[in-house]
C-alpha positions in Angstrom: 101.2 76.9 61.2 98.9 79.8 62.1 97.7 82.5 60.0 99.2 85.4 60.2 95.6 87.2 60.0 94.5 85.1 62.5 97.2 85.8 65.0 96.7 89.5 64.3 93.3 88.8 65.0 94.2 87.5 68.5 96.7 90.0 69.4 94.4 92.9 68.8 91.4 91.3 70.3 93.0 89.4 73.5 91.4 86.3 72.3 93.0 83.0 72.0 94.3 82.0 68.4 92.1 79.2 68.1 88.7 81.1 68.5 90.9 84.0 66.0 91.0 81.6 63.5 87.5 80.1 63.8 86.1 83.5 63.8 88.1 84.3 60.8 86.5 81.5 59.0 82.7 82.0 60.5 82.3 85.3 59.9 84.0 85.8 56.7 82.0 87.3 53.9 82.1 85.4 50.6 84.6 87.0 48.6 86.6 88.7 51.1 89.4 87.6 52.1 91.0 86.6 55.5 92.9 90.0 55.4 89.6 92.0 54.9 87.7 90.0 57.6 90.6 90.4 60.0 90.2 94.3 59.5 86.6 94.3 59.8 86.4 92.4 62.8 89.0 94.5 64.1 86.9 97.9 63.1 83.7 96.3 64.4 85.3 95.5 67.7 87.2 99.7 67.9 83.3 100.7 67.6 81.5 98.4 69.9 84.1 99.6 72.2 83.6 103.7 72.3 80.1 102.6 72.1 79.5 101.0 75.4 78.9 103.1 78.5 82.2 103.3 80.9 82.1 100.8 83.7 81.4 102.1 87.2 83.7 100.7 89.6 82.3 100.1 93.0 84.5 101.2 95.6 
């Protein structure tokens, strides 16, 4: 059964729940748990997203 941090993970990133999980695991900090990663990734994703220059669509 899947995590539910790792679905969460999915849902708020579009990403399969496979690569959720996995990146759930890799980038998890030691001592912080799936919960915490699955707000930081979330977070990190939010501000690499305002970030990034809007795309020009070519008509």
């Amino acid at each position: 059964m899947a995590k539910v941090d790792a679905i969460r993970l999915s849902s708020e990133l579009g990403i399969d729940l496979v690569q959720a999980a996995l990146r759930l695991r890799r980038e998890g900090a030691p001592g912080e748990t799936d919960y915490d990663t699955c707000l930081r990734l979330i977070a990190d994703e939010g501000r690499n997203r305002r970030r990034r220059p809007p795309e020009q669509s070519q008509a």
